[in-house]
C-alpha positions as a Markdown table, in Angstrom:
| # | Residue | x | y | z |
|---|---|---|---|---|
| 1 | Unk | 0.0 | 0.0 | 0.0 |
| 2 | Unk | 1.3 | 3.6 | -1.0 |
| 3 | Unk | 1.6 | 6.3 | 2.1 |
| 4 | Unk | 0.2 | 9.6 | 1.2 |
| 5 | Unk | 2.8 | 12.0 | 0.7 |
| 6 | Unk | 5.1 | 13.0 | 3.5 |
| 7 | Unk | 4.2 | 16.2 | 3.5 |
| 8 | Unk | 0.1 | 15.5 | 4.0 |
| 9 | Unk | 1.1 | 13.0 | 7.0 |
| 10 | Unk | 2.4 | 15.5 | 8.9 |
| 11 | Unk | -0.5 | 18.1 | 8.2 |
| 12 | Unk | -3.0 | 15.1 | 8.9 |
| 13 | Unk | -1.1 | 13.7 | 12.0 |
| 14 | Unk | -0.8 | 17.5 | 13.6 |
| 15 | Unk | -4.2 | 18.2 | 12.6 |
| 16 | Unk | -5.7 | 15.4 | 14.0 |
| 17 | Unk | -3.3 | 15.3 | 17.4 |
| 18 | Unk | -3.2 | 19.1 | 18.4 |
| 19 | Unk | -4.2 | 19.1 | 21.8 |
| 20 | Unk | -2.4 | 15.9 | 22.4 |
| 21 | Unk | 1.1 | 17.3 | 21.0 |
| 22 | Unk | 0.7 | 20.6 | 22.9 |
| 23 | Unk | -1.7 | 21.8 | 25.4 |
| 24 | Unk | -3.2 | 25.1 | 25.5 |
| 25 | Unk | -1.4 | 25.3 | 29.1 |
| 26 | Unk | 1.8 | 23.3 | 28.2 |
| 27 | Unk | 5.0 | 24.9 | 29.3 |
| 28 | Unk | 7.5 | 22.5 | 28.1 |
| 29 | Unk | 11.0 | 23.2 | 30.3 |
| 30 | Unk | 13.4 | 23.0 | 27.6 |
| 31 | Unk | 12.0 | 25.6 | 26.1 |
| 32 | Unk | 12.3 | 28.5 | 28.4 |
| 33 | Unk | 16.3 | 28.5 | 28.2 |
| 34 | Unk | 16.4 | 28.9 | 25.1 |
| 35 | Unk | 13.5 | 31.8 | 24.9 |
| 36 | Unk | 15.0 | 33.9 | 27.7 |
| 37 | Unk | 18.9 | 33.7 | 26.1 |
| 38 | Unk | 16.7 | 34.8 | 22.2 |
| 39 | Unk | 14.7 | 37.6 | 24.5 |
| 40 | Unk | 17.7 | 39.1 | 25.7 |
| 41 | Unk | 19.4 | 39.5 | 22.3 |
| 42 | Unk | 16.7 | 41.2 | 20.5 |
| 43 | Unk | 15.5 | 44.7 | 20.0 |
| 44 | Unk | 12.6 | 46.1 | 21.8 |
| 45 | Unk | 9.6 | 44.8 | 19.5 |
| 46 | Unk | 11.2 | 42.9 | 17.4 |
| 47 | Unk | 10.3 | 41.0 | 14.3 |
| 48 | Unk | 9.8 | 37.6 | 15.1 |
| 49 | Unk | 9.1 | 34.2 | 12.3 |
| 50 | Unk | 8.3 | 31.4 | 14.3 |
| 51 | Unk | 8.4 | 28.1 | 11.3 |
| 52 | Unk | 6.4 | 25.5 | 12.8 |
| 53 | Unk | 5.1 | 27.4 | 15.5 |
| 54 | Unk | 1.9 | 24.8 | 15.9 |
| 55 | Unk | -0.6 | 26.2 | 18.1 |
| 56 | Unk | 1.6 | 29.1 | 19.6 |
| 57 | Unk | 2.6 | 27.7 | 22.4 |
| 58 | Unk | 4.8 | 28.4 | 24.4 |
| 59 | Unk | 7.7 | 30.2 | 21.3 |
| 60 | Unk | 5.1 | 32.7 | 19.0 |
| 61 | Unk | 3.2 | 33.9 | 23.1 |
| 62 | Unk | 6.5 | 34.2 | 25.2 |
| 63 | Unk | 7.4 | 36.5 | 22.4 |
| 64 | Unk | 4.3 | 38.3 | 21.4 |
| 65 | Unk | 3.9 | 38.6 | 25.3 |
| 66 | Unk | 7.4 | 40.4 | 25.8 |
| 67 | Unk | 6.0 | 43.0 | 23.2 |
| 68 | Unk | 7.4 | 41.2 | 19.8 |
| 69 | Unk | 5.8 | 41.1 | 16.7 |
| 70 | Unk | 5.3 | 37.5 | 16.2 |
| 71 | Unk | 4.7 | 35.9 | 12.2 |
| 72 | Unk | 3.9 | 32.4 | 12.7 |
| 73 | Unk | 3.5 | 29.8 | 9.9 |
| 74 | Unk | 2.3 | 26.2 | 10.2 |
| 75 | Unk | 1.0 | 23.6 | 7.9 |
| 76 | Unk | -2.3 | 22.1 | 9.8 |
| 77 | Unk | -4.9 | 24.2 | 10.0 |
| 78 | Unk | -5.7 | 22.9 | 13.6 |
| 79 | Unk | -2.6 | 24.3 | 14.6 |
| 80 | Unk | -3.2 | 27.5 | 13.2 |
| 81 | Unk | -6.9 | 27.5 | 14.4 |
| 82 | Unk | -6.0 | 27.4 | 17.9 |
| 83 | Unk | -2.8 | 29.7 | 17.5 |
| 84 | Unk | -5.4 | 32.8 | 16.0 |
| 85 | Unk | -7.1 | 31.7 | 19.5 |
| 86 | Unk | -4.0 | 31.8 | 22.1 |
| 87 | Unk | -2.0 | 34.4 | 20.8 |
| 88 | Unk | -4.1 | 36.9 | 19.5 |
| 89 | Unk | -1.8 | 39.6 | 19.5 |
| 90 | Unk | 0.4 | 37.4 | 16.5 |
| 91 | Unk | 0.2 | 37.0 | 13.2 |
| 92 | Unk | -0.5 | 33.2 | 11.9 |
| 93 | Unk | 0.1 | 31.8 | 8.0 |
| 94 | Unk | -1.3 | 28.2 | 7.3 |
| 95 | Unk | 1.3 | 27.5 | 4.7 |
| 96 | Unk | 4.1 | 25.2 | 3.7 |
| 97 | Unk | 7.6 | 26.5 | 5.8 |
| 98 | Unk | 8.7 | 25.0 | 2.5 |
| 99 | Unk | 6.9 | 27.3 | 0.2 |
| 100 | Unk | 5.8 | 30.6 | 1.5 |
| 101 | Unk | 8.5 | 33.7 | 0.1 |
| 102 | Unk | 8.7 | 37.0 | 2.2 |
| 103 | Unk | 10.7 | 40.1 | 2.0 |
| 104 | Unk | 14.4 | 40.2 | 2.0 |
| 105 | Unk | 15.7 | 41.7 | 5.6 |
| 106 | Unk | 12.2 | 41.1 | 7.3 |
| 107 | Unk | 13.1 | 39.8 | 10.5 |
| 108 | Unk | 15.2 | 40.1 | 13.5 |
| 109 | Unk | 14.9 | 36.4 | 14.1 |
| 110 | Unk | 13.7 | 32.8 | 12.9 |
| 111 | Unk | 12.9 | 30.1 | 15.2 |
| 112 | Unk | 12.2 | 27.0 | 13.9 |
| 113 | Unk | 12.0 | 24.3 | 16.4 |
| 114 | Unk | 11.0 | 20.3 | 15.9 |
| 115 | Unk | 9.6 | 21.7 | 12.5 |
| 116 | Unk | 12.9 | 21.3 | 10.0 |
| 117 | Unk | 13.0 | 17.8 | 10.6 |
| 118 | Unk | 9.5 | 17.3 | 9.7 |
| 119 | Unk | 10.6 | 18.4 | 6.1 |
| 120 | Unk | 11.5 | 16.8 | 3.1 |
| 121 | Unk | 15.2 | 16.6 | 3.2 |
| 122 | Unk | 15.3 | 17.6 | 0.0 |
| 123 | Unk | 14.0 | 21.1 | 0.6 |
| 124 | Unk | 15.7 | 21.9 | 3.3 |
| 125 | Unk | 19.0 | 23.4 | 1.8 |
| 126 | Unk | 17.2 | 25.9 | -0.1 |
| 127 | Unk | 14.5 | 26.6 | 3.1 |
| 128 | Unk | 18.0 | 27.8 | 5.5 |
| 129 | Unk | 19.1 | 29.8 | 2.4 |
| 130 | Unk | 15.4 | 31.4 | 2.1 |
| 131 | Unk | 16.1 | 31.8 | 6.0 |
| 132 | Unk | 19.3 | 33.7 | 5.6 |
| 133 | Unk | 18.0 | 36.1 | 3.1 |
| 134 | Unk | 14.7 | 37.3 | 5.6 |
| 135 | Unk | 17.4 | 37.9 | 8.2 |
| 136 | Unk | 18.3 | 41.4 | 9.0 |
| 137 | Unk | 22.2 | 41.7 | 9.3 |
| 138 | Unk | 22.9 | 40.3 | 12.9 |
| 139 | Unk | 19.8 | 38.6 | 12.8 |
| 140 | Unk | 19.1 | 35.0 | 14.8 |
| 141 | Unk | 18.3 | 31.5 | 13.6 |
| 142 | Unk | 17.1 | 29.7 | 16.7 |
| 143 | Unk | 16.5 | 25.9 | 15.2 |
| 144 | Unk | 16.4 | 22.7 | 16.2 |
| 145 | Unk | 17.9 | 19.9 | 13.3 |
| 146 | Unk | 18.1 | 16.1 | 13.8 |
| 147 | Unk | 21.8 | 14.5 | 14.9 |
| 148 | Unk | 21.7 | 11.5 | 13.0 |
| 149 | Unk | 20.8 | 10.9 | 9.6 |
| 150 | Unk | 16.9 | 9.2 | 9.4 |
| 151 | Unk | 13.9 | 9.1 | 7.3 |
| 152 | Unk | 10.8 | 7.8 | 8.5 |
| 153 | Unk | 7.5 | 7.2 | 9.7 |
| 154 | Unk | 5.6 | 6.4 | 13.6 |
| 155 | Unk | 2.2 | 5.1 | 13.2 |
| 156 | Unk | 0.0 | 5.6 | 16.2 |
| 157 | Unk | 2.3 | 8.7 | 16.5 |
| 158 | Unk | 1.9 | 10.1 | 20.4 |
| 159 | Unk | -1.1 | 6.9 | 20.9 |
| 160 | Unk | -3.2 | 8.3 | 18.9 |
| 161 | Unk | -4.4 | 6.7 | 15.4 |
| 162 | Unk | -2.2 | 8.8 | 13.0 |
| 163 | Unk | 0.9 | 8.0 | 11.3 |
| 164 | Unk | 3.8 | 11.1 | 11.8 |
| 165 | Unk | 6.7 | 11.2 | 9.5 |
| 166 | Unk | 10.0 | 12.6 | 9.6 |
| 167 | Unk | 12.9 | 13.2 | 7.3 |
| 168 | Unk | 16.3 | 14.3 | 8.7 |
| 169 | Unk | 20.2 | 15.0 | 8.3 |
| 170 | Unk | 22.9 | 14.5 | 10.7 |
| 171 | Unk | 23.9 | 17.0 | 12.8 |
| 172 | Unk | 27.5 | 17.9 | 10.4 |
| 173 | Unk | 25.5 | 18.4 | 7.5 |
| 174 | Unk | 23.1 | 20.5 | 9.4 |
| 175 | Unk | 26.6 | 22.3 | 10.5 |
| 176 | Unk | 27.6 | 22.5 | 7.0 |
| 177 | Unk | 23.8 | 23.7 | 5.2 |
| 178 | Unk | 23.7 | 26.8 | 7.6 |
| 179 | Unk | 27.1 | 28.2 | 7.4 |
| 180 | Unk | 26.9 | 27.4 | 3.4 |
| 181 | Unk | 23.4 | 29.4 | 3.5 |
| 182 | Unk | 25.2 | 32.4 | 4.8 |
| 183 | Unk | 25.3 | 32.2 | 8.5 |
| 184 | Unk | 27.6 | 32.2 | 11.1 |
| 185 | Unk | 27.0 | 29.9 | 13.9 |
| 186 | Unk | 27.6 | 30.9 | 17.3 |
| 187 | Unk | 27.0 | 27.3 | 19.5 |
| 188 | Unk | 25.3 | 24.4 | 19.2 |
| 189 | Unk | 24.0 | 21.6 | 21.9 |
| 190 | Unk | 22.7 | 17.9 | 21.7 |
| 191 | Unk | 19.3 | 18.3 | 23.1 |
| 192 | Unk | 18.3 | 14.4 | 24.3 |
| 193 | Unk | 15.0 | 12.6 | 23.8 |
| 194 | Unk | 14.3 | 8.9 | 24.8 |
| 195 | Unk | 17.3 | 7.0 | 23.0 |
| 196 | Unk | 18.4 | 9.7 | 20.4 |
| 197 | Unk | 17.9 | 13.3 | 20.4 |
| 198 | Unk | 18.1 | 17.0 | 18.8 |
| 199 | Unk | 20.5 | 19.3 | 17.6 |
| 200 | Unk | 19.9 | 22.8 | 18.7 |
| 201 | Unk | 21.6 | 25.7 | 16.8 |
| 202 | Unk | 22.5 | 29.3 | 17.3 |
| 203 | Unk | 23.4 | 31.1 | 14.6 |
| 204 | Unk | 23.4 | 34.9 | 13.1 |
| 205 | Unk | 23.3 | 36.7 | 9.5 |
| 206 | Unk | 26.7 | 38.8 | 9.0 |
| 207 | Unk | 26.1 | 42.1 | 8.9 |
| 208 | Unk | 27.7 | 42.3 | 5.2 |
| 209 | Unk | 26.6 | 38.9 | 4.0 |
| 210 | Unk | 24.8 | 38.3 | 0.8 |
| 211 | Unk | 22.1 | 35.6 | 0.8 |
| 212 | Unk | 21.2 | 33.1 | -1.6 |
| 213 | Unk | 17.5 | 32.4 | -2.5 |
């Protein structure tokens, strides 16, 4: 039997497993670390794009919250539904990361977290170069990238009856896409889950560097 296309699991399994991913109330801990260290880095009101930012919670409200203006994108509806919902005072796309274009220099930072890895791997290359070029100079890239190389698929993805896919580098070629996009990369950390784990990055535009698109 043929799986829909990768890109439809994911919308499906989100869109069927919102409130089960991420409750309205959910403050997941790794999070806030990460959130604080971007808060104190940017301007006052900032532009914010959160890729992936699901139902808002907790990246595209912390922000919006601390007086940001928050863009958020997302490819299941559900997601953006309830996002409209939470964080009122954002702005929320329903479109493909993958796909949607904006302005050159639009943002003082990207965060894109557990979202890149739900990808095609394919796309990806050209999505951090699209990344680089919306990036004011000095601009942040907060994302999280797999650390080994898989491509795959979870049926009864978080008990529930969907089937979640993802599609992933390792963690060098992650290194390698980002600085060839354009960007310098300031750290990076192994973030753990269950028996593998995350790669989170830190990176900035140059304040002289010309972007690919």
């Amino acid at each position: 039997m043929n799986l829909p296309d990768p890109t439809e699991l994911v919308q499906r399994g989100y869109d069927d497993l919102s409130h089960r991913y991420r409750g309205d109330h959910d403050d997941p801990g790794e999070y806030a670390p990460w959130l604080s260290h971007l808060r104190q880095q940017l301007p006052a009101q900032a532009k914010v794009l959160d890729l992936g930012c699901g139902c808002g919670i907790p990246v595209a409200k912390t922000l919006a919250d601390n007086g940001h203006r928050v863009t958020g994108v997302d490819l299941s509806e559900v997601q953006i539904y309830r996002a409209r919902g939470l964080v009122p005072q954002a702005t929320f796309l329903h479109a493909d990361a993958t796909q949607v274009r904006f302005p050159d220099r639009a943002f003082d930072a990207v965060v894109c977290l557990y979202a890149l890895i739900r990808m095609p791997r394919d796309t990806q290359p050209q999505l951090l170069q699209r990344i680089a070029a919306w990036l004011r100079p000095g601009g942040i890239l907060l994302a999280t990238t797999g650390a080994q190389e898989w491509t795959g698929t979870q049926d009864h993805w978080l008990g529930g009856t969907a089937t979640m896919w993802w599609s992933h580098a390792d963690a060098a070629t992650y290194r390698a896409w980002i600085t060839q996009a354009g960007l310098t990369i300031d750290s990076e950390q192994f973030v753990p889950e269950g028996a593998s784990g995350h790669q989170l990055f830190w990176a900035h535009r140059l304040e002289d560097s010309g972007q690919l698109r």
